[in-house]
C-alpha positions as CSV (number, residue, x, y, z in Angstrom):
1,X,110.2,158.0,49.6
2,X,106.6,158.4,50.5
3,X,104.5,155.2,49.4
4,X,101.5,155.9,47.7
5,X,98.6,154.8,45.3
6,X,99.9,156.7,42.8
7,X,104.2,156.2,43.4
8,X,103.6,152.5,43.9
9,X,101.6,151.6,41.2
10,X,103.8,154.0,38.7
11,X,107.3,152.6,40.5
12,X,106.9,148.8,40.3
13,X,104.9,149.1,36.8
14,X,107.4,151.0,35.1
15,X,109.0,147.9,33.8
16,X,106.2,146.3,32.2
17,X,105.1,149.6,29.6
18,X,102.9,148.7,26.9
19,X,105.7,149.9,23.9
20,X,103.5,148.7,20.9
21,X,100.3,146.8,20.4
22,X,100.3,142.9,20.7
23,X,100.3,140.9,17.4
24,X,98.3,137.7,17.8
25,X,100.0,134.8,16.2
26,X,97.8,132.1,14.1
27,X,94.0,132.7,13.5
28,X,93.0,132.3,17.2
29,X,93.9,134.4,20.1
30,X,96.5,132.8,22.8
31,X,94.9,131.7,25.8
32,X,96.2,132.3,29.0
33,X,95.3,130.3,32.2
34,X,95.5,132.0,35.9
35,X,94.7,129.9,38.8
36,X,94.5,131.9,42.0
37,X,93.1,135.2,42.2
38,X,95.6,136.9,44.8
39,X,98.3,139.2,44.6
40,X,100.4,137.2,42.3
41,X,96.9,135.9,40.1
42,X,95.0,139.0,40.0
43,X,97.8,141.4,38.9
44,X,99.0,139.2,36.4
45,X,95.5,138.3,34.8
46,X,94.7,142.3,34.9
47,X,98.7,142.9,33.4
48,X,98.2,140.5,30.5
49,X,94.5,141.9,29.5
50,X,95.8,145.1,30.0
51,X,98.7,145.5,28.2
52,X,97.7,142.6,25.5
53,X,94.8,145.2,24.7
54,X,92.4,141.9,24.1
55,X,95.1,140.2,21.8
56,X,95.2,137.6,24.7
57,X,91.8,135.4,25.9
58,X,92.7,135.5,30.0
59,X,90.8,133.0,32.2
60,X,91.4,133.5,35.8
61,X,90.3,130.7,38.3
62,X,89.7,131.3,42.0
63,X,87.0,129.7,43.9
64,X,86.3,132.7,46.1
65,X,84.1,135.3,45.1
66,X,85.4,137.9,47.5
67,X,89.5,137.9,48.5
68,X,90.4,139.2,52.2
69,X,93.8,139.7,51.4
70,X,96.0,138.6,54.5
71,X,98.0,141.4,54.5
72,X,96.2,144.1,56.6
73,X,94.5,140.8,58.3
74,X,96.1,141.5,61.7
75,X,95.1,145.1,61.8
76,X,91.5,143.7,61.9
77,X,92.2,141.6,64.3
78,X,94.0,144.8,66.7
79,X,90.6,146.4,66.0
80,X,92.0,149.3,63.7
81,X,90.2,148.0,60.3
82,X,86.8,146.3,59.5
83,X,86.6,143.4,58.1
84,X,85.2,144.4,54.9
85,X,88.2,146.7,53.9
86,X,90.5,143.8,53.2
87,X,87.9,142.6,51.1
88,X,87.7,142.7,47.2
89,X,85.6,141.7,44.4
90,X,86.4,140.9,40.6
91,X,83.8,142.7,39.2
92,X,86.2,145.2,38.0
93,X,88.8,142.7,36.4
94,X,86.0,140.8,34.4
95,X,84.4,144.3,32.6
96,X,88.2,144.8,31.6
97,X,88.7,141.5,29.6
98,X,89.2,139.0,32.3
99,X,86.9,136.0,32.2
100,X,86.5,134.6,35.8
101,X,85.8,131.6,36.6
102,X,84.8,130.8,40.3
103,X,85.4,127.3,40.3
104,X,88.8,125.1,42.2
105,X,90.9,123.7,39.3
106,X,91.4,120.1,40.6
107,X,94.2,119.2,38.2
108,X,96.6,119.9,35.2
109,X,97.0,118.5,31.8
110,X,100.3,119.3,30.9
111,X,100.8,117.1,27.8
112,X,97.6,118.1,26.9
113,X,97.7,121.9,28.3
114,X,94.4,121.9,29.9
115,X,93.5,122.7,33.8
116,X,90.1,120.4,35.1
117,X,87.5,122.0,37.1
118,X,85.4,120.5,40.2
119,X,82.5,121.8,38.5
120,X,83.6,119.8,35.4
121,X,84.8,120.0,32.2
122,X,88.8,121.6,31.0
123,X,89.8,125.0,30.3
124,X,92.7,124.7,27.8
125,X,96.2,126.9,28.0
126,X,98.6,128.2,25.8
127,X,100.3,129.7,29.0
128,X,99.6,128.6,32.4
129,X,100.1,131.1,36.0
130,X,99.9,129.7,39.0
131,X,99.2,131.3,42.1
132,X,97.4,129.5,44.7
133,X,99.1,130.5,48.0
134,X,100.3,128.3,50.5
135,X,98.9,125.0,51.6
136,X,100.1,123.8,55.4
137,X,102.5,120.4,55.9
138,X,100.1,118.1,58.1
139,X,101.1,116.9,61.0
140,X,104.2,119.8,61.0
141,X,102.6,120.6,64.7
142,X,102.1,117.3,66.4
143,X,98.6,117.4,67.8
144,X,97.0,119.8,64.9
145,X,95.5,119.1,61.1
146,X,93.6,121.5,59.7
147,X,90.3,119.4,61.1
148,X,91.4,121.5,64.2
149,X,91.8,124.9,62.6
150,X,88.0,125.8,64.1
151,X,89.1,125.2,67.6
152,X,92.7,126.5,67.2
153,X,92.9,128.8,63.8
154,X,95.9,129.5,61.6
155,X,94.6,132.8,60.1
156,X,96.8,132.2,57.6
157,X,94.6,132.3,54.6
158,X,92.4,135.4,55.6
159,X,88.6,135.4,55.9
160,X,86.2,133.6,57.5
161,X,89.8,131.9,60.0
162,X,90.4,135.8,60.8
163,X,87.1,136.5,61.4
164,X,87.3,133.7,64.0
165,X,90.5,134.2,65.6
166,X,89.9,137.7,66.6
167,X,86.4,136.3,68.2
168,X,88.2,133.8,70.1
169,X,90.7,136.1,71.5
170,X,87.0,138.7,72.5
171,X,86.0,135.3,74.4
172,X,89.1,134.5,76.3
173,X,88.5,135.4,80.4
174,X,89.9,137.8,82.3
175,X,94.1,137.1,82.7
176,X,93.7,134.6,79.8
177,X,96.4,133.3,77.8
178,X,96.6,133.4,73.9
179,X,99.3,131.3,72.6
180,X,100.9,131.2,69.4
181,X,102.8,128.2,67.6
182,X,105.1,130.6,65.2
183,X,105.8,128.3,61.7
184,X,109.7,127.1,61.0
185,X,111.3,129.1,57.9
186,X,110.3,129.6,55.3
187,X,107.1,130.6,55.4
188,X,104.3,133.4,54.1
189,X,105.1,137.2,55.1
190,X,108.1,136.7,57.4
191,X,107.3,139.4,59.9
192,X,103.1,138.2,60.0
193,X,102.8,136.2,63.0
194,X,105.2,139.1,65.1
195,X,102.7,142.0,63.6
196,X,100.2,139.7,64.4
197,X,101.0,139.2,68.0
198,X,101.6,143.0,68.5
199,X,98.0,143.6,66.9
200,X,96.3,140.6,70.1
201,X,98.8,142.4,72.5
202,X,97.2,145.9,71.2
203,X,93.7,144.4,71.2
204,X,94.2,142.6,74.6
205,X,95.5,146.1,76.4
206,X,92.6,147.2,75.8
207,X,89.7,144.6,76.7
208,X,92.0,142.3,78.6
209,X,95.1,144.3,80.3
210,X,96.1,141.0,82.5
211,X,95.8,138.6,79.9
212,X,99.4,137.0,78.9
213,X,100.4,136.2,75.5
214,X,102.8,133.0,74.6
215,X,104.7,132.3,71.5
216,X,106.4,129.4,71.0
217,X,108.9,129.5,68.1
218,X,111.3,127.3,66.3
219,X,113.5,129.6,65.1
220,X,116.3,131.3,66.9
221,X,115.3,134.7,65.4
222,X,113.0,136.6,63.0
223,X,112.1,139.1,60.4
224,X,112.4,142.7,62.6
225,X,113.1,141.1,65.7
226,X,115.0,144.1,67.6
227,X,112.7,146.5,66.2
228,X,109.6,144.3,67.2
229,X,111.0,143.7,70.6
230,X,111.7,147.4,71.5
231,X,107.9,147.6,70.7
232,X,106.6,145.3,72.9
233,X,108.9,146.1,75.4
234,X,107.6,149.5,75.2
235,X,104.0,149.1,75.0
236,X,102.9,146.2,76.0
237,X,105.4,145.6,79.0
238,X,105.0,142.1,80.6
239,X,102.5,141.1,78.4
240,X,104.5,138.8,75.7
241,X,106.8,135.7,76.5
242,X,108.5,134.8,73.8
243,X,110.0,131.1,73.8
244,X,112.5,130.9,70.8
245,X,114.4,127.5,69.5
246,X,117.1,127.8,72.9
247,X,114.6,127.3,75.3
248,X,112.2,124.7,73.7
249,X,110.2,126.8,71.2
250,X,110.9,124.1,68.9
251,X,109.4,121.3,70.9
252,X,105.5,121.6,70.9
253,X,103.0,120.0,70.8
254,X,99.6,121.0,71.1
255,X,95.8,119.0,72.1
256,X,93.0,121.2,70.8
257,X,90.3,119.4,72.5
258,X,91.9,120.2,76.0
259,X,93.5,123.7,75.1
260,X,96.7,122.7,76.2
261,X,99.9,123.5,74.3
262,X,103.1,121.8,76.0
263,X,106.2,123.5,74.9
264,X,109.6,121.4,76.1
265,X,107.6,119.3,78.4
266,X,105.7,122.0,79.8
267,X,102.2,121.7,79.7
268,X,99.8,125.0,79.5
269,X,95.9,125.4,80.0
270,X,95.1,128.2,77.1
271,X,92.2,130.3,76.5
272,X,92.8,131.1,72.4
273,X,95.7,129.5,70.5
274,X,96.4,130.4,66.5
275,X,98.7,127.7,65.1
276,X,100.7,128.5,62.0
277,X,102.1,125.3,60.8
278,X,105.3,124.6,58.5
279,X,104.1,125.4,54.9
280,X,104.1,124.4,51.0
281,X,103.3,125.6,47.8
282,X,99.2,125.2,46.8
283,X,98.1,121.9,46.2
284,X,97.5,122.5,42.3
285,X,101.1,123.3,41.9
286,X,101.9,120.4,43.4
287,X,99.1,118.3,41.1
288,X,100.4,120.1,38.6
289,X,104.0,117.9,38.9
290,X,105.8,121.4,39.2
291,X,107.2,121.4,43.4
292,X,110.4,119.5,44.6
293,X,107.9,117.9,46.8
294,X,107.5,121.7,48.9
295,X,107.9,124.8,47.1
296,X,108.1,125.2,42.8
297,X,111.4,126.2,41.7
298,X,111.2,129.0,39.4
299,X,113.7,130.6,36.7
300,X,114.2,134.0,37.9
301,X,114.1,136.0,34.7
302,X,110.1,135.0,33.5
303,X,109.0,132.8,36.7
304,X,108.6,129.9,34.2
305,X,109.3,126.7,36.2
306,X,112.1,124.2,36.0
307,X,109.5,121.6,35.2
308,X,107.5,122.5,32.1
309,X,108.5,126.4,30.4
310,X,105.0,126.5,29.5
311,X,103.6,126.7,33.4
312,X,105.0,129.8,35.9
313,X,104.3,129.8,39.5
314,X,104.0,133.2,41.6
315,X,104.9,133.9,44.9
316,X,104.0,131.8,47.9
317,X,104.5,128.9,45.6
318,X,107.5,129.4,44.1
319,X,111.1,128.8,45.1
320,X,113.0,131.8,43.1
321,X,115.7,132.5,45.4
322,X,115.7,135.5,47.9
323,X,112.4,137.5,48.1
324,X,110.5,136.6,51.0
325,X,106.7,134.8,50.0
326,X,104.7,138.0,50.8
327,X,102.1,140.3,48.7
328,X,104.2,142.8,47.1
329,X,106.4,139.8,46.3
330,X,104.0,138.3,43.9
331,X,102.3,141.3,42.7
332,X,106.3,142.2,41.6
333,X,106.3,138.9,40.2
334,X,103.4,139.1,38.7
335,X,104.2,141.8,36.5
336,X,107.6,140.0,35.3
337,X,105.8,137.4,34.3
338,X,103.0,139.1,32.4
339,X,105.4,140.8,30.6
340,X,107.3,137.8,29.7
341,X,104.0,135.9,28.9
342,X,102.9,138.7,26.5
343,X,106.2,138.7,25.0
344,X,106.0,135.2,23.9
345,X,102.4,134.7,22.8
346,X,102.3,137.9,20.7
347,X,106.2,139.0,20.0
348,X,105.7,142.5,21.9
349,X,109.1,143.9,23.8
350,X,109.8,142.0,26.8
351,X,111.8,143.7,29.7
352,X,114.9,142.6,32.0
353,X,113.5,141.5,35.3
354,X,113.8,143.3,38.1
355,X,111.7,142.9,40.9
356,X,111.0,144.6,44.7
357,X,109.7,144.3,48.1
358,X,108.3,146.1,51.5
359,X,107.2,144.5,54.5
360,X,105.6,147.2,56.7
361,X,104.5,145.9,60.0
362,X,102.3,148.0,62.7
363,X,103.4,147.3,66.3
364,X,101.0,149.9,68.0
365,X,98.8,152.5,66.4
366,X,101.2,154.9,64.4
367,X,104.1,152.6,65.8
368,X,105.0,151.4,61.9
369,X,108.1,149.5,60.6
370,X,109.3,148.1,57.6
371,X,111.5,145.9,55.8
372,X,112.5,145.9,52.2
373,X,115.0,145.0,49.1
374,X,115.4,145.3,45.2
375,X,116.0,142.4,43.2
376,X,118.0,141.3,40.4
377,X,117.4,138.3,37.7
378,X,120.8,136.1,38.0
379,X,120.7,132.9,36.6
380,X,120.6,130.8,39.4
381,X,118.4,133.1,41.3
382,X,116.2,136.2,42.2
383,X,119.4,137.8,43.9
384,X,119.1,140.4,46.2
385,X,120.3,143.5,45.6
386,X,120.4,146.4,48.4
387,X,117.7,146.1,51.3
388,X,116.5,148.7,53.8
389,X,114.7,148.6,57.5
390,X,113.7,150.8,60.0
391,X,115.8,151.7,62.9
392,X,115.5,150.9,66.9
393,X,114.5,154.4,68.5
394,X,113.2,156.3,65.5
395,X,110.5,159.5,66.4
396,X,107.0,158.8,66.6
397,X,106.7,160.7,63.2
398,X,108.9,158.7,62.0
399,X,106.8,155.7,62.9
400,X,103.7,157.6,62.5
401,X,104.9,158.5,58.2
402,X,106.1,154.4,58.1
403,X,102.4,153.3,59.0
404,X,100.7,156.3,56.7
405,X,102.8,154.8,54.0
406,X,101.7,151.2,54.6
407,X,98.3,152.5,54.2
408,X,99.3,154.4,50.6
409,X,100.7,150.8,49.9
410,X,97.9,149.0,50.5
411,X,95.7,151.3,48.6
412,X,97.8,151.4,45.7
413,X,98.3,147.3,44.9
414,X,94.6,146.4,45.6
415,X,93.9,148.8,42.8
416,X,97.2,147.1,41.4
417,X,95.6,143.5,41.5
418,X,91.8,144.6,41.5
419,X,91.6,147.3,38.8
């Protein structure tokens, strides 16, 4: 099927239909607490205001007043998109009921069902979403904390980090390297850093063509790997070495004031290195008392945590089971969970779960793959149901329709989260 604005909003929201108006319990509305404004935030603040017609007071905290969503992030850096499309504003979500609050919630109340703001005072919850993303495991890459991310960058949360990389990969010399430290599993958007590396290889053909590109990984294999392989082989021929968990990808370390990255031993001079370290849920989930130390496991059928029914975590964050930590994860997530939310704070129908995900990936322009699955609540799980993914050697217009429909994707959930 042909992804679209209009098929993906109406396929993925068909579970969560308005049947009857919300009835408000008690002489006060139910409040509802969001904290994080991304995929997972966004569509569930905009679900619940939505669909509770105004029976529902919705705060949404995110510290950001514009979101660059990281998907679509590596197309800017290939050069194919401008950094001000994967940008997006809330103007929209607060003139439909949403109040927004651009401040960092520092902590949770649980007993006492309030979230604390930098900027002081509590906003108090009857229901509280999480959604803050992923925070990175210090010290996961020996020689790098995020004090180093200027000089080598993750990326990882899009913005002013993409902005950067892509300028230090401009900068590099003539038959310069770019290296990449690949995370360990699992991790956001599974096939991002390979996407990502096709987009430097694109971007590097064309200012760069001798430049060399290293990844060192510590996994034995990822997300697309034969289709992303064919690619490279294909396109960008010589370019992209590749040094998996067999020969050493595993053992790195890196020095960011030399530019050096040693991988088994072997030390190399770079020119432009993006580190993606080993990752954990947001550090207000974890403040929140709601991780296992890493990720926040999650009851599949609302998203409600283990810990406390009261608090849900969306995707990065949470630890539900078999749907990979990417944006049409959460925003899937996210309408499960609004639907559930509604259902308990004002007694309107809720739905059985089911949830769904695409991962399309560019390799070269109109070179598009994908990856993706339907879910099913279980109750030890979100369990995978049947899956999909492009094949080695398709036609260029079958490649050429994959990337179109990325685009209609895209289109269609920032309208999704955004309004």
């Amino acid at each position: 099927m042909k992804m679209n604005r209009r098929s993906f909003i109406g396929t993925v929201t068909a579970a969560t239909a308005t049947l009857s108006a919300p009835m408000v319990m008690g002489s006060g509305k139910p409040r509802v607490v969001i904290v994080g404004g991304g995929a997972g935030g966004a569509t569930a603040a905009r679900y619940i205001a939505k669909d509770s017609k105004g029976g529902i007071e919705v705060t949404l905290i995110e510290p950001s007043r514009a979101y660059y969503t990281c998907f679509f992030s590596n197309l800017y850096i290939g050069g194919l998109r401008d950094i001000n499309s994967i940008s997006h504003s809330y103007g929209t979500l607060a003139t439909n009921g949403v109040n927004v609050v651009h401040d960092w919630a520092i902590g949770v109340d649980r007993a006492a069902k309030t979230v604390s703001l930098a900027g002081g005072g509590t906003v108090p919850y009857d229901k509280l979403i999480l959604s803050p993303g992923i925070d990175f495991v210090e010290g996961a890459v020996e020689g790098w904390d995020t004090s180093a991310q200027n000089a080598m960058p993750h990326a990882y949360k899009a913005g002013s980090q993409t902005e950067l990389l892509k300028a230090q990969i401009m900068a590099m010399p003539q038959g310069g390297t770019f290296a990449m430290v690949a995370p360990p599993n699992p991790f956001r958007c599974p096939p991002g850093p390979y996407e990502r590396v096709s987009m430097v290889a694109h971007l590097l053909k064309a200012n760069n063509a001798t430049a060399k590109i290293i990844v060192a990984d510590p996994k034995p294999k990822f997300s697309k790997m034969s289709l992303f392989q064919e690619g490279w082989a294909e396109h960008y021929e010589g370019m992209i070495d590749w040094i998996g968990e067999d020969f050493g990808g595993g053992n790195v370390s890196v020095d960011p004031a030399a530019m050096t990255v040693t991988i088994d031993g072997e030390v190399t001079k770079v020119d432009a290195c993006n580190v993606i370290p080993a990752m954990k849920a947001g550090h207000i989930a974890h403040l929140a008392g709601v991780t296992d130390g890493n990720w926040a496991p999650v009851n599949s059928a609302d998203m409600s945590t283990k810990a406390d029914p009261d608090v849900y975590v969306l995707g990065d964050s949470s630890q539900q089971g078999d749907m990979p930590k990417s944006g049409f994860s959460a925003n899937s997530q996210a309408k499960v969970c609004a639907n559930a939310v509604r259902g308990a704070l004002t007694g309107s129908k809720v739905f059985p779960a089911k949830f769904s995900n695409t991962c399309w990936s560019l390799i070269e322009i109109n070179d598009g793959v994908k990856v993706g699955a339907t879910y099913q609540a279980t109750p030890e799980k979100i369990a995978k149901v049947d899956g999909f993914i492009s094949k080695a050697g398709e036609t260029a217009e079958v490649r050429k329709a994959t990337y179109e429909e990325s685009v209609g994707w895209y289109t269609g959930i920032t309208a999704d989260m955004f309004g």
